[in-house]
MIKOLLUM-461305 format. One record per residue (C-alpha): residue number from 1; y, x, z. Coordinates in nm, 2 decimals, decimal comma. Layout:
BEGIN
+-----+--------+--------+--------+
:   n :     py :     px :     pz :
+-----+--------+--------+--------+
: NUM :      Y :      X :      Z :
...
+-----+--------+--------+--------+
END
This chain:
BEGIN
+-----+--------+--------+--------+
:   n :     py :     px :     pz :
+-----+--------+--------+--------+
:   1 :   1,47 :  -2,23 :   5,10 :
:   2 :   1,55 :  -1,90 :   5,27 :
:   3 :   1,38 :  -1,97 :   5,54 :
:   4 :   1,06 :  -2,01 :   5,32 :
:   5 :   1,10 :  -1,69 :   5,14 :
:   6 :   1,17 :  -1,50 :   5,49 :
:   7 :   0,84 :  -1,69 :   5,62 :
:   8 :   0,64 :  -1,60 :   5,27 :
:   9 :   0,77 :  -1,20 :   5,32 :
:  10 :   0,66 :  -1,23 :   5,72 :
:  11 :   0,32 :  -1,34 :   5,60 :
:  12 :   0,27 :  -1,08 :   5,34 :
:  13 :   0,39 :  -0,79 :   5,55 :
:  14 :   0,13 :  -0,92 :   5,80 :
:  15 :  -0,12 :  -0,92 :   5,53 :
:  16 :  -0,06 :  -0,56 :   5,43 :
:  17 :  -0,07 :  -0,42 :   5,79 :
:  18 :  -0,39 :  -0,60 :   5,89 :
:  19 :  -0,55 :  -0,46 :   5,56 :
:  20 :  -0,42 :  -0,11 :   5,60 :
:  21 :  -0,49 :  -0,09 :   6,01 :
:  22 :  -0,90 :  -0,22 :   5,86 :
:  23 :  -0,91 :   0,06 :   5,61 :
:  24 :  -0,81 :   0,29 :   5,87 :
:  25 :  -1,09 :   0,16 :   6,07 :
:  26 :  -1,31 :   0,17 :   5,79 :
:  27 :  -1,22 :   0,54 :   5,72 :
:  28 :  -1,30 :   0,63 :   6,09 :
:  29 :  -1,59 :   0,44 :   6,09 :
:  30 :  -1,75 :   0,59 :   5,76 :
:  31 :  -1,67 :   0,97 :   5,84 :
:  32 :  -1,80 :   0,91 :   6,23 :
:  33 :  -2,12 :   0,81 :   6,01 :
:  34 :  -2,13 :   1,08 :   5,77 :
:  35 :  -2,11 :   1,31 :   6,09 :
:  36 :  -2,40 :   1,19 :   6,22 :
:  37 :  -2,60 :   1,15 :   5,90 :
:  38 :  -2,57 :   1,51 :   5,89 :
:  39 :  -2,67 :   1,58 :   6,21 :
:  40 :  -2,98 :   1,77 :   6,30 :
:  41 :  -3,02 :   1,80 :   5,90 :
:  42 :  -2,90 :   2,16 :   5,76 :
:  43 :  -2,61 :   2,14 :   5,50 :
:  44 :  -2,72 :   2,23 :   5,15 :
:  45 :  -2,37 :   2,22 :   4,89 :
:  46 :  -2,43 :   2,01 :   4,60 :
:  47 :  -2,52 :   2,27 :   4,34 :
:  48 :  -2,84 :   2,29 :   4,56 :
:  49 :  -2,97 :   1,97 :   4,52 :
:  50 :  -3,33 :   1,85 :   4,44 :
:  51 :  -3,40 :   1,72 :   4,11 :
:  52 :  -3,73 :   1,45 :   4,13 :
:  53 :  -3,95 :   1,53 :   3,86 :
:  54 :  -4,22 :   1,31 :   3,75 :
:  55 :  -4,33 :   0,95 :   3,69 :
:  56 :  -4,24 :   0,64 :   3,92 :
:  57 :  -4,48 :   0,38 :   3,96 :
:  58 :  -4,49 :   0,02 :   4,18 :
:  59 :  -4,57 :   0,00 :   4,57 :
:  60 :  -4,84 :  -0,26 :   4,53 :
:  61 :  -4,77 :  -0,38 :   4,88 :
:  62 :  -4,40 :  -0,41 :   4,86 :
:  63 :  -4,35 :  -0,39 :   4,47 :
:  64 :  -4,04 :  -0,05 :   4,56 :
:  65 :  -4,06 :   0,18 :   4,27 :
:  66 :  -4,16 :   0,56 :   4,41 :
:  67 :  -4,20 :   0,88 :   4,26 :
:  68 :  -4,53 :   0,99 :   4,22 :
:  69 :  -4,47 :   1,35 :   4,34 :
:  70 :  -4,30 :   1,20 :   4,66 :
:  71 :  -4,51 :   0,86 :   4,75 :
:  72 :  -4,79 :   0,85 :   4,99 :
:  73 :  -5,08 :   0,84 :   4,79 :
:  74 :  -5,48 :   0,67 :   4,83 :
:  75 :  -5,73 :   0,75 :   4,59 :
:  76 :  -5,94 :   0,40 :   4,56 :
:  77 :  -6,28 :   0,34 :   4,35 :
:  78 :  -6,14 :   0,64 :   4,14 :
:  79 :  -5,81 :   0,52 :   4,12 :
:  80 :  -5,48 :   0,69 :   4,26 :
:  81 :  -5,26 :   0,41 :   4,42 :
:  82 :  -4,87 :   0,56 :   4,53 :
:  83 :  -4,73 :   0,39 :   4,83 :
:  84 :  -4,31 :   0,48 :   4,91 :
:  85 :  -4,39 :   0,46 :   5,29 :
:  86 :  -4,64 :   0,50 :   5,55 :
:  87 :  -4,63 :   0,13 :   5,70 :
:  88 :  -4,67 :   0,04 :   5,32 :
:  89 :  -5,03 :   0,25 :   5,30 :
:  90 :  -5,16 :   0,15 :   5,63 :
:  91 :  -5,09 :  -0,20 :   5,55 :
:  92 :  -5,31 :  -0,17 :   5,21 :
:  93 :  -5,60 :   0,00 :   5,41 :
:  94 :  -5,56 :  -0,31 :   5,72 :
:  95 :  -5,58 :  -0,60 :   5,39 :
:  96 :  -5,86 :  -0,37 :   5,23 :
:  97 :  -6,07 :  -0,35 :   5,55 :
:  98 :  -6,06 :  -0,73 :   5,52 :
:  99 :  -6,11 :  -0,83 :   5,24 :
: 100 :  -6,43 :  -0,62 :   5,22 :
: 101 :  -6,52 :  -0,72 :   5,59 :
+-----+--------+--------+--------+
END
């Protein structure tokens, strides 16, 4: 029976080490990527951040909600359609082009 409980304590000391030697990992590995988030983008402190104003509306390509003052907009038969990227607008324009092709 001590030889159980001396094998149970060997296995749970094991399990503690291996979980604190990942969290170390996991701490290296998440400030190495906050480092190079931040590269090539000038620090701003937090009392300078941007609030979003304004109304947020549906992608109709990819259905993402996106703010209207910060999508990528296409004014269509009189209507203003918001896209959140790029890729999303040119792919509206390419299924446009054929359906009216």
């Amino acid at each position: 029976m001590a030889r159980l409980i001396d094998i149970l304590f060997e296995l749970v000391s094991l399990l503690v080490v291996v979980r604190m030697v990942f969290a170390a990992f996991r701490g290296l590995s998440g400030s190495a990527r906050a480092r190079f988030s931040s590269a090539g983008s000038s620090p701003r402190p937090d009392t300078e951040k941007q609030t979003i104003r304004g109304e947020t509306v549906r992608d109709p390509v990819c259905g993402m909600f996106v703010s209207t003052e910060l999508s990528h907009q296409l004014e269509l038969h009189g209507q203003l359609l918001h896209f959140c990227s790029q890729e999303c607008l040119d792919q509206y324009r390419k299924s446009a082009a054929a359906r009216s092709a």
